[in-house]
C-alpha positions in Angstrom: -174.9 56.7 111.3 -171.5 55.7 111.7 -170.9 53.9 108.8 -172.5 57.0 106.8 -170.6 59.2 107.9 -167.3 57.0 107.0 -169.2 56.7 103.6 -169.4 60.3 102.7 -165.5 61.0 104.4 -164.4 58.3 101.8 -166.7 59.8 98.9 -164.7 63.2 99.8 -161.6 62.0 99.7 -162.0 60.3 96.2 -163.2 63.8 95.1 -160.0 65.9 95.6 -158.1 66.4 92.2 -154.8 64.5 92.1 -151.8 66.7 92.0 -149.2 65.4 90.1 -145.2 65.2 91.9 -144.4 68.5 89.1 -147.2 70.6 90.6 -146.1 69.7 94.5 -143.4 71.7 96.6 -140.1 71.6 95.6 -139.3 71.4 99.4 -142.0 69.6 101.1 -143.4 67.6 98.9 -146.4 68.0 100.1 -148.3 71.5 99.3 -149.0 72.5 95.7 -146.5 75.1 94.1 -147.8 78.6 94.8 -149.2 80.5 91.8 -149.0 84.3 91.0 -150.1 86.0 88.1 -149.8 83.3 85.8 -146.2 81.9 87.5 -145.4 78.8 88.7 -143.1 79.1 91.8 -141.0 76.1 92.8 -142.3 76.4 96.7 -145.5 76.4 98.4 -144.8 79.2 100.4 -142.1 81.8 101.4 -141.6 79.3 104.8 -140.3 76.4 102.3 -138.8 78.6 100.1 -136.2 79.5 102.7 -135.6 76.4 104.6 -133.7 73.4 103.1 -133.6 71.1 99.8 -136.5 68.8 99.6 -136.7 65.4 99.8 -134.4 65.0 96.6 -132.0 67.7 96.8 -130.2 69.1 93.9 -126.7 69.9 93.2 -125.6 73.2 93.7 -126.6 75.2 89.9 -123.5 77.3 89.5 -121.4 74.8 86.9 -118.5 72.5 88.5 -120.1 73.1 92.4 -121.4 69.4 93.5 -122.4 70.5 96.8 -126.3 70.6 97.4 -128.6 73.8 96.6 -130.3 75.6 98.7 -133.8 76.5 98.0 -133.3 79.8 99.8 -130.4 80.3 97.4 -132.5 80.1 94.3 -130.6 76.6 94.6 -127.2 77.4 95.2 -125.0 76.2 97.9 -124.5 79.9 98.8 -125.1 83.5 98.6 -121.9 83.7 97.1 -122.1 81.0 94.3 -125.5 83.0 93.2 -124.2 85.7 93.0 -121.5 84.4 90.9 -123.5 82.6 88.4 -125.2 85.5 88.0 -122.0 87.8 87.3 -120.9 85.3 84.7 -124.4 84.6 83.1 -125.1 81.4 84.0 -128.7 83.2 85.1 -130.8 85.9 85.0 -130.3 88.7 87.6 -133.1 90.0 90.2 -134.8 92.8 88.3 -134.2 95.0 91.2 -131.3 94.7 93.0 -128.9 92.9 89.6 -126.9 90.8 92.4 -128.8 88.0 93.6 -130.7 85.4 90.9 -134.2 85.3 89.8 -136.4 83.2 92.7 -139.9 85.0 92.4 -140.9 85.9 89.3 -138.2 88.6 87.9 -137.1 89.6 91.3 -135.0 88.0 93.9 -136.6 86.3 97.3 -135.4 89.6 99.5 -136.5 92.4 96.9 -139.6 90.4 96.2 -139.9 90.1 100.5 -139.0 93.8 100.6 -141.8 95.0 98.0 -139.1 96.8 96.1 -138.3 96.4 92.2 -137.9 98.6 88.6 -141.1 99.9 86.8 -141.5 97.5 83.6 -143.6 97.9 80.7 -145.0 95.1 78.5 -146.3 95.3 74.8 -149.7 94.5 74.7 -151.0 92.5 71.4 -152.5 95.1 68.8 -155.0 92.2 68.5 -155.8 91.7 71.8 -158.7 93.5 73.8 -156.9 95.9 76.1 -154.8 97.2 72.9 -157.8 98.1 71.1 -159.7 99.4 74.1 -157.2 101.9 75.0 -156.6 102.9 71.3 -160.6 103.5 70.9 -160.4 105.5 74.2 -157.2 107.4 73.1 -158.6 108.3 69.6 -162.5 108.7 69.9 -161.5 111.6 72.3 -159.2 113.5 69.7 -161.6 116.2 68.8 -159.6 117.1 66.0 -160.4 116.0 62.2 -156.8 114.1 61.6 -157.4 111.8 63.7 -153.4 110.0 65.6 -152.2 106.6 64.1 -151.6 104.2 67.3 -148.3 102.1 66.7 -147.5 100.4 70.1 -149.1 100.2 73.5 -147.3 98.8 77.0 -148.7 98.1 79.7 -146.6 99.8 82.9 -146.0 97.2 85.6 -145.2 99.5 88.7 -143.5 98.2 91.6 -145.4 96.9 94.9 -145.1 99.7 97.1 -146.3 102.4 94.1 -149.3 100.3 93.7 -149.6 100.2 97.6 -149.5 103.9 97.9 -152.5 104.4 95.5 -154.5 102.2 97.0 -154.2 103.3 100.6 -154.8 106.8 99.3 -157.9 105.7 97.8 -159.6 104.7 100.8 -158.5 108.4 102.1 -161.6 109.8 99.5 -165.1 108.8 100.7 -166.6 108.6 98.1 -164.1 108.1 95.1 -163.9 107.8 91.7 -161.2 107.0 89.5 -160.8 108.8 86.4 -158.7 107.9 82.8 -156.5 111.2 82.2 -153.1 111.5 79.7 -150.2 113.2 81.0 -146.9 113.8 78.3 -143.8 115.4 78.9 -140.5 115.3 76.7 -138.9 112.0 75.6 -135.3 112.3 75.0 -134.5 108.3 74.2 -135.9 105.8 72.1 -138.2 104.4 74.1 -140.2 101.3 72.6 -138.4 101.8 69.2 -137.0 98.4 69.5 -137.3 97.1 73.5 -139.7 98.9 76.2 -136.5 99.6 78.5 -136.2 102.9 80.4 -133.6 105.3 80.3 -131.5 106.9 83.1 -131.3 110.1 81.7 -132.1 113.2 84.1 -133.8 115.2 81.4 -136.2 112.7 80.1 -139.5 113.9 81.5 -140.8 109.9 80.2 -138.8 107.8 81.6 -138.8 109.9 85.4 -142.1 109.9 85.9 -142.9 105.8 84.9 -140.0 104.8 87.2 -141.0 107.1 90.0 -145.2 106.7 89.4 -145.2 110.3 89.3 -142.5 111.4 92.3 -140.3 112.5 90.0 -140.4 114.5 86.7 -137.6 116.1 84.9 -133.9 117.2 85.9 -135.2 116.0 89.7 -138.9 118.1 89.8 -140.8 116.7 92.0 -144.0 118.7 90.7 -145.6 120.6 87.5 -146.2 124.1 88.1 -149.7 125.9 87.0 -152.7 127.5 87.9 -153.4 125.4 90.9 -149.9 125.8 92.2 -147.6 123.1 92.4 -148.4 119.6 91.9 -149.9 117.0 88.9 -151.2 117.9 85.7 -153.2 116.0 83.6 -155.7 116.1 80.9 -159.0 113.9 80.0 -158.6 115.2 76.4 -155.4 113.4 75.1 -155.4 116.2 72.0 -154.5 119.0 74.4 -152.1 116.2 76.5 -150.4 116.2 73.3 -149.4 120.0 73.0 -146.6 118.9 75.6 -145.1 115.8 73.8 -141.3 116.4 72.6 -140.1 113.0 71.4 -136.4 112.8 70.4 -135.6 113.4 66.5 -134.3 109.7 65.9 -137.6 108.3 67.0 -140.7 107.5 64.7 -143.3 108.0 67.7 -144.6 110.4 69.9 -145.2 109.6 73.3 -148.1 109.6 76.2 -148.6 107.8 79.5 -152.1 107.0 80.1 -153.2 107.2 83.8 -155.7 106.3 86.4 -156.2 109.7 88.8 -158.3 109.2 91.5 -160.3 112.1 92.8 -163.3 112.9 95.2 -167.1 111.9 93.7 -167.5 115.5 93.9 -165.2 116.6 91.5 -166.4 117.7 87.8 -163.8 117.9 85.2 -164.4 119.5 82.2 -162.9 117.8 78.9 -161.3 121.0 77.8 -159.4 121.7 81.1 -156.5 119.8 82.7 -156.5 118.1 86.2 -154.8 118.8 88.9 -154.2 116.7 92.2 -151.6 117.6 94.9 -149.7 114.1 95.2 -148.7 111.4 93.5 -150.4 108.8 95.4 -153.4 109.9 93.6 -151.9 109.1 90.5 -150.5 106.2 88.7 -149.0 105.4 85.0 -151.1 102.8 83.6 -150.1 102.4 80.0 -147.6 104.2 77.3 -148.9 104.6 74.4 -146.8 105.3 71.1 -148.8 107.0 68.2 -147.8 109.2 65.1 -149.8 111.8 63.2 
């Protein structure tokens, strides 16, 4: 019995894949890198990602410092070297904060810890599936004859705590259901005419509400006004969505933010009426779509 079960520990043994040193810690040595969304970290964990250089520690990265890096530095000697390199350019800035370099993905290791960061869109292939399944969606529900002409499509990448917010309001509405609605508002910038960067402009109804997810519309509203009082309007039926899209005169597009709304099983909305909900955790941007008619 013995020697079987030394048998089958051996056979087990032989049967876990062999990592190779690149796909192993960068600070143990001994845990594969952690993997998010597609990204490779250097680290197995936030625990080795703040101690000390691994077993082969490399110079410090900002140019002419040979002291050793610090993994917790992004691997700089110090806070004050990465911040340096990243005022001259050596690297990218965190996408939140613009001091400290890139460690996690686009944001630095304390925004990434705090949950904070910028909304970010990215354009999704006209080939791919999700392009043409939101352009189906967005069209097939025009009632109109002329039918729009979708140009571009990003996908809105909102920050931890927005996506947080929606969730844990979800699990407030026993039973749920989550519902595909369009919301559009004036654009007074050039969004997506040549890079999917938001403005900071007070009066662009756009650019507010996909930085905010909704907490914030133009010149500092923090609601719509209508027929249900204060709060969020949107529509199911992107034609009549459309009656409220002002795009600046220098861009070629129009403009609408496609949303997920979530709302109680009970509710019945009509495709010829708008939807209202009283907060923003109910509702978040989930794609900007660019169109022309």
């Amino acid at each position: 019995m013995a020697a079987f079960v030394k048998h089958v520990v051996h056979w087990g043994a032989q049967q876990r894949p062999q990592l190779s040193p690149n796909d192993l810690c960068e600070t143990c040595g001994k845990k594969p890198k952690y993997v998010e969304n597609g990204f490779k970290h250097p680290y197995c964990s936030r625990t080795c990602a703040r101690s000390g250089p691994g077993p082969n520690p490399k110079s410090c990265t900002l140019r002419g410092c040979r002291a050793t890096g610090k993994p917790g530095f992004a691997d700089f000697c110090s806070e004050t070297h990465a911040k340096e390199a990243v005022r001259k350019g050596e690297v990218q800035g965190c996408d939140a904060c613009g001091i400290q370099p890139r460690s996690i993905g686009d944001l630095c290791i304390n925004c990434d810890r705090n949950g904070s960061g910028k909304t970010k869109m990215r354009e999704l292939n006209m080939n791919g599936s999700t392009f043409k399944q939101v352009r189906t969606q967005f069209i097939s529900e025009w009632d109109s004859q002329v039918k729009p002409s979708v140009e571009k499509v990003y996908e809105v990448i909102l920050p931890r705590d927005a996506q947080n917010r929606h969730a844990t309001y979800s699990q407030t509405l026993r039973p749920a259901k989550e519902l595909r609605t369009f919301h559009a508002s004036q654009c007074v910038c050039n969004l997506g005419v040549q890079q999917p960067v938001l403005c900071d402009f007070k009066s662009c109804g756009t650019c507010c509400i996909l930085k905010s997810a909704f907490r914030t519309f133009a010149f500092g509203e923090t609601a719509n006004l209508g027929r249900f009082g204060a709060g969020i309007y949107t529509y199911r039926n992107p034609e009549l969505a459309d009656h409220f899209a002002t795009s600046c005169t220098s861009s070629p597009y129009r403009v609408m933010i496609a949303c997920d709304v979530v709302v109680d099983n009970a509710v019945e909305i009509p495709m010829d009426k708008s939807l209202f909900v009283p907060t923003a955790d109910a509702i978040n941007p989930l794609y900007v779509i660019m169109y022309s008619k």
